[in-house]
N, C-alpha and C positions, 0 to 999 in steps of 0.2 A: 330607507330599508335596504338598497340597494347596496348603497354603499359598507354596510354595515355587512351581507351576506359577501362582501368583497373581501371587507377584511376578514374574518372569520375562514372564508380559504387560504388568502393569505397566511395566517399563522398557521394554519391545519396546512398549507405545504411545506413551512421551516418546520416544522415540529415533526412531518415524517423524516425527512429529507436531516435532519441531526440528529434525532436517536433513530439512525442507522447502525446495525450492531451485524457482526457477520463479517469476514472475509470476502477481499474478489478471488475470482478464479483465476487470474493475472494478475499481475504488475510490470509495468513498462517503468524500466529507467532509463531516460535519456535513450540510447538506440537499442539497449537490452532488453529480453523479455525474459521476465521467470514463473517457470508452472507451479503448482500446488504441490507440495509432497507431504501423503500421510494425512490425515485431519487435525485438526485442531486439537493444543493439546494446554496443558493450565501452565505451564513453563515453554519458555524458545526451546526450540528442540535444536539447538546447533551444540558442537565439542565445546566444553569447556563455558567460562563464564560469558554469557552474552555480551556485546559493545555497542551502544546505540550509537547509530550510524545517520539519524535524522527523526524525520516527519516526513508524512504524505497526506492529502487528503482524500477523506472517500466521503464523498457527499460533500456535507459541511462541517464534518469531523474531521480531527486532524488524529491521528493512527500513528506511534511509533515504527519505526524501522529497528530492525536489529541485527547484527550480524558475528560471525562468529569471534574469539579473541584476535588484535592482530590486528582485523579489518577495517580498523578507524581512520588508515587513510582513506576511504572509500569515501568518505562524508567530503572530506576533501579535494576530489579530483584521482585519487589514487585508484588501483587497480579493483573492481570491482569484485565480491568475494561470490563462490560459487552457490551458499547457501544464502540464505537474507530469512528472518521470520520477522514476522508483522503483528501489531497487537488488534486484536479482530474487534476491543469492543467492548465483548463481551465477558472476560474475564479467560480470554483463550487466545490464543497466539497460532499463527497458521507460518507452516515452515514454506518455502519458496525455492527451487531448483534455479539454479541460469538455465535457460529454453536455447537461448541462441538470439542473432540480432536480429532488428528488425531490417527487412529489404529498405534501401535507399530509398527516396523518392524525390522527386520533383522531375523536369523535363532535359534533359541535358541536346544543347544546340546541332547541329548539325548539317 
């Protein structure tokens, strides 16, 4: 019986934990962060034709990246673009500002 009420949590945590549907209110790339702009909307809200620029994971779903024309070196190491929109999920795409970077860390000697 035990075992059985083990697994049965089990699935009932992958099953909330991938249909996770919804936007974060961040994204961190690499040392940049970008805030939300505007809500969610049924198309990437950047100029001109969107350029998918990756994946990322929220949860255990994997969420397209997007970003505006142009910024498909970004995917590659190139200059990161100022807008990015995300697909939230659920049939809506959430647009994203550059924030600014994140502060360094770790201990530096002395």
């Amino acid at each position: 019986m035990g075992s059985v009420v083990f697994v049965l949590i089990g699935v009932a945590g992958l099953n909330l934990a991938s249909n996770r549907t919804g936007c974060p209110a961040g994204i961190r790339w690499e040392q940049l962060t970008y805030e939300p702009r505007g809500t969610p909307a049924p198309t990437p809200d950047l100029a001109g034709e969107p350029v998918e620029l990756g994946s990322t994971f929220i949860g255990l779903a994997t969420r397209t990246v997007y970003g505006p024309p142009g910024s498909g070196a970004a995917a590659s190491g190139g200059p990161r673009p100022e807008t990015i929109a995300l697909d939230c999920g659920d049939g809506t795409y959430q647009s994203y500002r550059l924030a600014g970077e994140m502060p360094a860390t770790g201990a530096s000697g002395g």
